[in-house]
N, C-alpha and C positions, 0 to 999 in steps of 0.2 A: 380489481387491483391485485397482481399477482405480489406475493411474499419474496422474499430475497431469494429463499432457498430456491424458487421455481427461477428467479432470476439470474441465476450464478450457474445453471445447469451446465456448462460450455467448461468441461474440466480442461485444465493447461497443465503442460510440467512431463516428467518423467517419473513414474511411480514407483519406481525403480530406487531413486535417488531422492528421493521428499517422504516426508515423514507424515505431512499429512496432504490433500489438495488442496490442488489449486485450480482457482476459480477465474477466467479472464473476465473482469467484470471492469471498467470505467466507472470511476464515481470520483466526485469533485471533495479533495478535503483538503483542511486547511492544515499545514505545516506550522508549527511556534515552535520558533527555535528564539528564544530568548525574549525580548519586546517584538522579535518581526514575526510577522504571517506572511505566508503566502499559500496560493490557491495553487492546488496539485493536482492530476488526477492519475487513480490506479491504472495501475497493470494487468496487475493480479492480487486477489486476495486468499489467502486461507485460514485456517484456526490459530496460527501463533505469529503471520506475517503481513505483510502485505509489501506489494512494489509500486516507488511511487515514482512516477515520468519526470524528470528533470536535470535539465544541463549546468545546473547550481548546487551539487548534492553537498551536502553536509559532509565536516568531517567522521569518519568513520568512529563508534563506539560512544556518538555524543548521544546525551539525551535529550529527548523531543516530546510534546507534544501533538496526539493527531486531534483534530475536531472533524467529528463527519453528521452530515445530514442522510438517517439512513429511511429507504422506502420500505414500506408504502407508506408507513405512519408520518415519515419528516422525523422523525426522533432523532434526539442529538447525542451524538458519542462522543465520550469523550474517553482516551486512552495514551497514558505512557508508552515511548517507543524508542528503540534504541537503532541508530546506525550499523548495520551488520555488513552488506556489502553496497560496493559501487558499481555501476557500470557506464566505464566515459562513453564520452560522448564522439563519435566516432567507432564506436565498437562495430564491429561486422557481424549482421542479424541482429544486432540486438538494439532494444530501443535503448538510450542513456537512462539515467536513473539510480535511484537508493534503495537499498532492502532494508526494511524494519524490521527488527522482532517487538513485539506487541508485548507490553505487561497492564495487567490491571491495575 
């Protein structure tokens, strides 16, 4: 069973412009935004973000929680997140979606 770090090897982004990487990596996590859940899945992850796929994004600067099921162990994440940017849906190159910034 390979570890996350060997799983995320496929860096994204412009290193130029990001403060830490980015990892294109899919993984299924659940969105609470208030009583609702919903099933997401990443774009991309790095150390203070992640992008998650969806044509429903939150308003911007709400706060959220993420739940994730992480490999290899299954272990459950749980982490604060905040609305940072959008991208409609319709956007040219780009998938639609919400940027989170991660707090512990």
């Amino acid at each position: 069973s390979r570890g996350l770090s060997s799983i995320l090897e496929a860096r994204v982004g412009r290193p130029d412009q990001r403060r830490d990487r980015r990892y294109r990596f899919q993984l299924p996590v659940i969105l609470v935004r208030g009583a609702r859940e919903v099933t997401l899945l990443t774009g991309d992850v790095s150390y203070r973000g992640l992008f998650l796929r969806t044509d429903d994004p939150p308003p911007l600067r709400q706060l959220l929680q993420v739940r994730a099921r992480l490999p290899p162990e299954n272990d459950e994440l749980l982490v604060h997140a905040m609305a940072v940017f959008v991208v409609p849906a319709g956007s040219a190159g780009r998938a639609p979606g919400i940027g989170l910034q991660l707090y512990a």
